[in-house]
Backbone as ProteinMPNN parsed JSONL, in Angstrom:
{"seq_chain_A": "XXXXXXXXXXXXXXXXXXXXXXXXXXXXXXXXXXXXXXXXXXXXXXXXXXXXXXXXXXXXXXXXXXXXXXXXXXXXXXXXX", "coords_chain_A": {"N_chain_A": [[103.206, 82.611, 251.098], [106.044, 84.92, 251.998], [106.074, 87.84, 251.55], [108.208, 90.362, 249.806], [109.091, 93.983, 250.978], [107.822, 96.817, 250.92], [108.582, 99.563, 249.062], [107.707, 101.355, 247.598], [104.824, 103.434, 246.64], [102.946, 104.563, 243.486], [100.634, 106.117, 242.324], [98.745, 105.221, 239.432], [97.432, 105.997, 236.139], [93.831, 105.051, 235.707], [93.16, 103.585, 237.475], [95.661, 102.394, 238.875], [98.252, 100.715, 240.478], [101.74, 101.857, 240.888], [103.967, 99.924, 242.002], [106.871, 99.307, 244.158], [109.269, 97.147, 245.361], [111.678, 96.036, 247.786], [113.572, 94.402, 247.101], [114.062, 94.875, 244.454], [112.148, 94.471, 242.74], [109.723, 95.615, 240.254], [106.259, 96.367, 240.151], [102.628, 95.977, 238.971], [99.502, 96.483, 239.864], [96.141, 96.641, 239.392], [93.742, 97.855, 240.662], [90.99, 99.048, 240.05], [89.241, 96.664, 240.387], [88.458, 96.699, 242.646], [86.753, 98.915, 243.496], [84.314, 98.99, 243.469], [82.654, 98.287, 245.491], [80.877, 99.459, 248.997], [83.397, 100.204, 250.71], [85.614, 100.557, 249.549], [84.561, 102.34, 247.718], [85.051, 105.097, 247.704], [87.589, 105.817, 246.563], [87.328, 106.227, 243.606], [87.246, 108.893, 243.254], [89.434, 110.821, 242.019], [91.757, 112.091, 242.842], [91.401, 111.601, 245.589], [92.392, 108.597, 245.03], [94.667, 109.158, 244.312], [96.201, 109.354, 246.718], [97.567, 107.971, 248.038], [99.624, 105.73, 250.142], [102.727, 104.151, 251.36], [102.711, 101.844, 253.945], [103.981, 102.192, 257.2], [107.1, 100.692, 257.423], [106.872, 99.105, 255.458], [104.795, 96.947, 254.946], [102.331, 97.362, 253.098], [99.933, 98.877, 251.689], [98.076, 102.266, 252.065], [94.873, 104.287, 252.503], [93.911, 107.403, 253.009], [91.696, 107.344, 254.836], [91.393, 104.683, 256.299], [90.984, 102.694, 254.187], [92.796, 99.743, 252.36], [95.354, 97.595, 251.372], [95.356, 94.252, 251.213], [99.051, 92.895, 251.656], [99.419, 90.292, 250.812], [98.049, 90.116, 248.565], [98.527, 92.324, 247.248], [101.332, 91.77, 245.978], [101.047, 89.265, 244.722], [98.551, 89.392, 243.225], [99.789, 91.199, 241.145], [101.112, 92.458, 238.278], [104.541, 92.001, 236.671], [106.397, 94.678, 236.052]], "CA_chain_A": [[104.488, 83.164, 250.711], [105.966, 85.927, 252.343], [106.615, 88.955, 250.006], [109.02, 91.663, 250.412], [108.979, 95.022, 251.855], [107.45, 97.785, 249.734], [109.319, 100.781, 249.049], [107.249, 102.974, 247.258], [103.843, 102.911, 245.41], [102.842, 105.563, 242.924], [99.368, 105.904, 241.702], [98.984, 105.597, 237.637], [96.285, 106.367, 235.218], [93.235, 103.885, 235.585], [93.508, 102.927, 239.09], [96.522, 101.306, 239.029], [99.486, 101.373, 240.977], [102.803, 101.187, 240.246], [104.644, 99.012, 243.109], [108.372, 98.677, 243.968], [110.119, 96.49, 246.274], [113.384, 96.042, 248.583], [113.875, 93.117, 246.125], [114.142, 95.77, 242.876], [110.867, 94.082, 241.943], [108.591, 96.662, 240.043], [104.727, 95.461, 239.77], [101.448, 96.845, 238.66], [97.963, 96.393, 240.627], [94.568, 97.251, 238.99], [92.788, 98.26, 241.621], [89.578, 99.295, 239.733], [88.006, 95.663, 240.539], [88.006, 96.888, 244.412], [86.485, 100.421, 244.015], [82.685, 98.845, 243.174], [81.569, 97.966, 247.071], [80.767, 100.724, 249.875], [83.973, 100.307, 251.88], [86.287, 101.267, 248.98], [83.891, 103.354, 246.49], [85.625, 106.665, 247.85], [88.731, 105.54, 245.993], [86.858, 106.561, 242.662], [87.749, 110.149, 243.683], [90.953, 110.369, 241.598], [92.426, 112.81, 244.074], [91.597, 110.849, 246.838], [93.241, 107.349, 244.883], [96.485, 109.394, 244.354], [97.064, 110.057, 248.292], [97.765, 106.459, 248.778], [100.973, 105.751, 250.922], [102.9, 103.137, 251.751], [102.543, 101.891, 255.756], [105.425, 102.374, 258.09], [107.792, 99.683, 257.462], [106.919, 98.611, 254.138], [103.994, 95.876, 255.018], [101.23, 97.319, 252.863], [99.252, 100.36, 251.466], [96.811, 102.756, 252.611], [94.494, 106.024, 252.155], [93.411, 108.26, 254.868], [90.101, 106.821, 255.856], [91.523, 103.845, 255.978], [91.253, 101.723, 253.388], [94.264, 98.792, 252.716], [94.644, 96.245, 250.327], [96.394, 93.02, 251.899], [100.265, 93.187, 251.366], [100.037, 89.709, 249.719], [97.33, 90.448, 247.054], [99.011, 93.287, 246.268], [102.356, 91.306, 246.248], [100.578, 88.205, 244.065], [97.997, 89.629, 241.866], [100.103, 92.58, 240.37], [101.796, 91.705, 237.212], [105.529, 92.354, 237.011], [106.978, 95.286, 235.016]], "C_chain_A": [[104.677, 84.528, 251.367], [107.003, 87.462, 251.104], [107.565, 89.711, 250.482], [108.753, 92.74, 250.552], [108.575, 95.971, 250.43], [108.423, 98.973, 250.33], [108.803, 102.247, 248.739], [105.53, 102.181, 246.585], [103.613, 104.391, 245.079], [101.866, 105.087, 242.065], [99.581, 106.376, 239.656], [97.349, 105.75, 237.457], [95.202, 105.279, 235.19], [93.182, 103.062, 236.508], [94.068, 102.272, 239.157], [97.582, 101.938, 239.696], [100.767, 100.5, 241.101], [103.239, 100.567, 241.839], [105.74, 98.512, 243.203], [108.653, 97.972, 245.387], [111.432, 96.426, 246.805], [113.859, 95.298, 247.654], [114.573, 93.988, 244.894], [112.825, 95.373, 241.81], [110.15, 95.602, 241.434], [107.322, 96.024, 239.603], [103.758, 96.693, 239.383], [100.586, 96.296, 238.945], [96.821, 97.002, 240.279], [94.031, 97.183, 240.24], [91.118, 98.865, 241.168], [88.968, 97.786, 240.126], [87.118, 96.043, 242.277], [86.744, 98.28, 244.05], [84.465, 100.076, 243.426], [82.111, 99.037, 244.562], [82.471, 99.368, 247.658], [82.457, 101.046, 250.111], [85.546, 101.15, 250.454], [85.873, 102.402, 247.46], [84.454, 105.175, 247.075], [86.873, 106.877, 247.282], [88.879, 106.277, 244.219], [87.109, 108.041, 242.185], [88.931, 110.252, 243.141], [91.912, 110.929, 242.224], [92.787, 112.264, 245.144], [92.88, 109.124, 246.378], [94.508, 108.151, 244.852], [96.911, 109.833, 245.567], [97.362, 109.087, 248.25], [99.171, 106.614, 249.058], [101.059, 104.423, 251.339], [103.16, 103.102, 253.831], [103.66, 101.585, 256.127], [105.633, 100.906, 257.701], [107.456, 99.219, 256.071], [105.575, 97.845, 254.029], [102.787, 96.44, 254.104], [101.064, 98.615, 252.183], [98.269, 100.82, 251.972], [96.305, 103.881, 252.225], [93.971, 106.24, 253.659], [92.512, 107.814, 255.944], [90.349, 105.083, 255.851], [91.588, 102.266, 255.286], [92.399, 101.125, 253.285], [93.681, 97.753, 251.433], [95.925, 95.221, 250.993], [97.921, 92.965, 251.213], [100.243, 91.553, 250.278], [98.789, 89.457, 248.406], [97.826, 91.441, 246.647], [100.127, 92.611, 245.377], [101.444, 89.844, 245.08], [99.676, 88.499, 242.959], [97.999, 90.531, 241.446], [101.046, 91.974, 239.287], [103.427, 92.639, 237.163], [105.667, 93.53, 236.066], [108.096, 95.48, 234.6]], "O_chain_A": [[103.724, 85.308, 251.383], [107.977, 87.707, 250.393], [107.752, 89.701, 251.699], [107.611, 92.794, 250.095], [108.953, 95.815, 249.269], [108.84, 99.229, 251.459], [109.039, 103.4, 249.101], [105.217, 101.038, 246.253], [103.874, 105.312, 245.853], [101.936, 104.122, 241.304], [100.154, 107.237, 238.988], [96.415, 105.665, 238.254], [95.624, 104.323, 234.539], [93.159, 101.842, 236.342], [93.6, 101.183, 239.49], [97.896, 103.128, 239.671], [100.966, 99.298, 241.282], [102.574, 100.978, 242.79], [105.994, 97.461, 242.613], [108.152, 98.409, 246.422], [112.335, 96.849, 246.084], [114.952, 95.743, 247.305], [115.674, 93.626, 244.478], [112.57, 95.74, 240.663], [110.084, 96.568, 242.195], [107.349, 95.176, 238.711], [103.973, 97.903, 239.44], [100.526, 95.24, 238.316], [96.49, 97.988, 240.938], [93.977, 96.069, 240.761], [90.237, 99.048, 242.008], [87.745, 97.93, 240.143], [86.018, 95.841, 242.792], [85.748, 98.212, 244.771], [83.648, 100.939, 243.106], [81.205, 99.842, 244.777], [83.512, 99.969, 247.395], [82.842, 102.139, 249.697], [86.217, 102.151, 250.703], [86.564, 102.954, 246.604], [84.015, 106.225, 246.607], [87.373, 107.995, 247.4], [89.905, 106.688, 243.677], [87.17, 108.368, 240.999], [89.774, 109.686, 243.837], [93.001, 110.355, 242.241], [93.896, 112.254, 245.679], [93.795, 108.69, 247.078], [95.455, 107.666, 245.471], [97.866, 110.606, 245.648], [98.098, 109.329, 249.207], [99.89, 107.404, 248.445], [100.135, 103.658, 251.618], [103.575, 103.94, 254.632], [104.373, 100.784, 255.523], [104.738, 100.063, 257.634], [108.542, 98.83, 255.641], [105.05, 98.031, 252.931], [101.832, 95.743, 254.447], [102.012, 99.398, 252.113], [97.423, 100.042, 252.413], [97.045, 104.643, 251.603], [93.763, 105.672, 254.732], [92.482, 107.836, 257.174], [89.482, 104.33, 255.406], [92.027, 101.184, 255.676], [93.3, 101.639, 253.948], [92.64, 97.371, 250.898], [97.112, 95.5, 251.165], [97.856, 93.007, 249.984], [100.858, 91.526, 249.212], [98.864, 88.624, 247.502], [97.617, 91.632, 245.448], [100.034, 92.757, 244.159], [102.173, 90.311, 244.206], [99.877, 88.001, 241.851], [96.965, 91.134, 241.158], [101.703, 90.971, 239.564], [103.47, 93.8, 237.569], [104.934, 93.388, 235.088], [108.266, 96.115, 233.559]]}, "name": "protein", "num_of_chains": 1, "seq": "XXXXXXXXXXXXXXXXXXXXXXXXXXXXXXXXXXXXXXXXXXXXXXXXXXXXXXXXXXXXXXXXXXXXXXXXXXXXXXXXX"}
């Protein structure tokens, strides 16, 4: 399935992030299941999880050192709000 364009994301309390769409969709993404293994344990940093930005054009999220979480797991296993 192809999802729609992100607009914004905004980090919440508990490693989650809020997630809006071109659509008017608003979602929510736990992200604490990721932040156990090496490649995203710098996420744990609560400073560092609230830089996250959305990637030019909408397709995705990211932090500095590049970490990413696939546009359609974000987009599929975030529950609506």
């Amino acid at each position: 399935m192809l999802q729609p364009k992100l607009t914004s994301v905004t980090p919440e309390d508990n490693y989650r992030l809020r997630l809006e769409y071109e659509n008017s969709e608003k979602k929510l993404f736990d992200v604490s299941p990721y932040i156990t293994g090496n490649w995203y344990s710098e996420l744990k940093d609560v400073n560092y999880f609230r830089s996250v930005r959305v990637i030019s054009g909408g397709n995705g999220i990211e932090w500095a050192h590049g970490q990413d979480i696939a546009p359609h797991e974000l987009y599929e296993l975030s529950r609506p709000l």
